[in-house]
N, C-alpha and C positions, 0 to 999 in steps of 0.2 A: 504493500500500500504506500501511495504517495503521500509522505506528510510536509508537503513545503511549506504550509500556509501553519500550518504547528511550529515549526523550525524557525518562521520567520516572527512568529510571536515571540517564541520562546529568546530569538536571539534580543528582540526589543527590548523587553524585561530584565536581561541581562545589564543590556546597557543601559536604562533605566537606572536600575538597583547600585552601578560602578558611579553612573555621574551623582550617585544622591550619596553615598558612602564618600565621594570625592568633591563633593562641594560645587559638583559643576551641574548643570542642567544639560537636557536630554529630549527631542522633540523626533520623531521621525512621522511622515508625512508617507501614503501609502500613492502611488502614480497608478493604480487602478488599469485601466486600458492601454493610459498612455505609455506601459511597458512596454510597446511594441514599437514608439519610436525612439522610446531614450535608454533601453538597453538596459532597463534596472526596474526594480519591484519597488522600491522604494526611497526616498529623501530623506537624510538625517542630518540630524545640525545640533549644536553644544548652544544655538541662540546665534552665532556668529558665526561658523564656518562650517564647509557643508560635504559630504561622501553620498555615493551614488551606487546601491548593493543592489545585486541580482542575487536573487535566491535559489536554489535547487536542494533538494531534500538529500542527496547522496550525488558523491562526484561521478557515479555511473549515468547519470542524467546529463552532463553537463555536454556531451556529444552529441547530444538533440539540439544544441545550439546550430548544426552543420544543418539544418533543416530551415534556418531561418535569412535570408537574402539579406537583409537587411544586418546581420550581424556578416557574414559573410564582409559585406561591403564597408563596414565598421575595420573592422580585420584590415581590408586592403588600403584604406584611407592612414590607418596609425601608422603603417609599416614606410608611409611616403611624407608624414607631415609630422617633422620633430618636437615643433612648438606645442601641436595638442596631444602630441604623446607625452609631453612632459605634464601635462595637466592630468590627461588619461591618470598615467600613473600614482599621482596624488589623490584621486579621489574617485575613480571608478572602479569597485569590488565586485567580484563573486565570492561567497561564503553557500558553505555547504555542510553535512554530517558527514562524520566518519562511522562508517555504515557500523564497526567492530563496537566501539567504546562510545558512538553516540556524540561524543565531543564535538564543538563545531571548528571548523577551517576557514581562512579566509586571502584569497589569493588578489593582488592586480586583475583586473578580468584578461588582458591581454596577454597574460602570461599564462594563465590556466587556458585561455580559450583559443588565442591566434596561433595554433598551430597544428601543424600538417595529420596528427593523431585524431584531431579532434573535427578537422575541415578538411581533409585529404587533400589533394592536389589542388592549389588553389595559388593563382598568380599575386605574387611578393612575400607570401608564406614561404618563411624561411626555415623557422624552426620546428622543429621535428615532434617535439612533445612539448608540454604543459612545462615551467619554470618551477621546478618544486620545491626549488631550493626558495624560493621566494614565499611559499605558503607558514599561515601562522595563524597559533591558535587564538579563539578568541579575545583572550583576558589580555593579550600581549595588543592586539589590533584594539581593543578600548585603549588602553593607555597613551597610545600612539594618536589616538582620537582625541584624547583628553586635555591631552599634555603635549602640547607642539602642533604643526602644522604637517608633519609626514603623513598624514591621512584623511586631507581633507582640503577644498579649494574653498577660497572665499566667495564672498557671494559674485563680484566680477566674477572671477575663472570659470565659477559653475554657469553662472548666466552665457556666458562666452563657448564655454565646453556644450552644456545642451542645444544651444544654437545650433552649433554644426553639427552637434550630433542628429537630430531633428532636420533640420537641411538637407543636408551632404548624404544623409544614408540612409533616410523616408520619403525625404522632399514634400518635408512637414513645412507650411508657412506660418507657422505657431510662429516655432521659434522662443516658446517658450511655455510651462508646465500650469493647469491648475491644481490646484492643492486644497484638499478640506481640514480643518482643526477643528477643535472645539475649545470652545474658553472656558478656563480654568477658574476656578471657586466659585462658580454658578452652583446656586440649590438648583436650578433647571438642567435640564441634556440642552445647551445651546452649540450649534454646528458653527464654522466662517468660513466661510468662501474666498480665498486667497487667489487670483487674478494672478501671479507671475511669483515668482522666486523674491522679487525683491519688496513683495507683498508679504510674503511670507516670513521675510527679513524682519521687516520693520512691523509685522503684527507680532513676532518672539521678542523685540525688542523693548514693545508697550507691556509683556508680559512678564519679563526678565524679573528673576528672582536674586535677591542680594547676594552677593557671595556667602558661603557658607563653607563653617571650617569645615574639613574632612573628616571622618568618623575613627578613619586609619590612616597609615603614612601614603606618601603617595611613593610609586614605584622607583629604583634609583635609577637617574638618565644613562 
């Protein structure tokens, strides 16, 4: 049975529970449909800066990505344009289960996915397998999230990154994401409808929560 949408809960909660243990706040934003043009399940941001996860329940899954053109053509764009592979890399993930122990993993998407294993024969696909050396377990990938910039782009980059992403590899004229919330210390279920990324900015920013000390130390750099 497929649990992704369990996995993908389950990973929230995670980071929930690291940014409220570490004084930091914690939002993730779910892209619903619009998976299919920006190559992730979901938006997450600390209030300030923002990572971009694709989900799959077990990395046996992750080869169904050869089924999708639009990732295909993702693949061939990063392999020719340095500038937004440098962004890629800062803040576009796949995380997954490790089928044995359950634990989750969390790779570059273009290092698990742009390669010839997983897309066969496919023009500017170089490499041959998945970067494994580059995968990391979850608790390591919050901290990284938390504590520095190594996993995550600011709201420009991301704004700038789904642009092309949604352009160049849907030939989406968005150009950019809507997003639902809901506000916080309402006695009501009240939803908000967030218009772009830099809606979504500045609605975490009217919400932002004081620093808060840490409940334990924080990791050593």
């Amino acid at each position: 049975m497929n649990h992704e949408q369990s996995f993908a809960d389950n990973f929230n909660d995670f980071m929930r529970e690291v940014s409220l243990a570490q004084g930091h706040t914690y939002h993730r934003f779910s892209l619903d449909g619009q998976d299919r043009d920006t190559a992730g399940d979901y938006l997450i941001s600390d209030s300030m800066r923002f990572a971009l996860i694709e989900f799959k329940y077990t990395n046996s899954e992750i080869v169904r990505e050869n089924r999708k053109p639009r990732r295909r053509q993702l693949c061939r764009l990063l392999a020719c344009s340095a500038d937004m592979r440098r962004t890629h890399d800062a803040c576009h993930f796949i995380s997954w289960t490790d089928p044995n122990s359950l634990t989750g993993l969390i790779n570059v998407y273009r290092h698990e996915v742009c390669n010839r294993a997983v897309l066969g024969s496919e023009r500017g696909i170089e490499s041959e397998v998945a970067a494994t050396e580059q995968r990391s377990p979850l608790d390591e990938f919050a901290s990284a999230f938390f504590y520095g910039e190594s996993a995550s782009a600011s709201l420009e980059e991301m704004e700038s990154y789904l642009a092309w992403v949604m352009g160049e590899t849907s030939g989406s004229a968005a150009g950019n994401v809507e997003l639902i919330g809901r506000e916080p210390g309402s006695r009501q279920f009240v939803q908000v409808k967030l218009e772009s990324i830099a809606d979504a900015h500045a609605w975490m920013q009217r919400h932002r929560m004081p620093p808060q000390a840490p409940s334990y130390s924080s990791p050593s750099p």
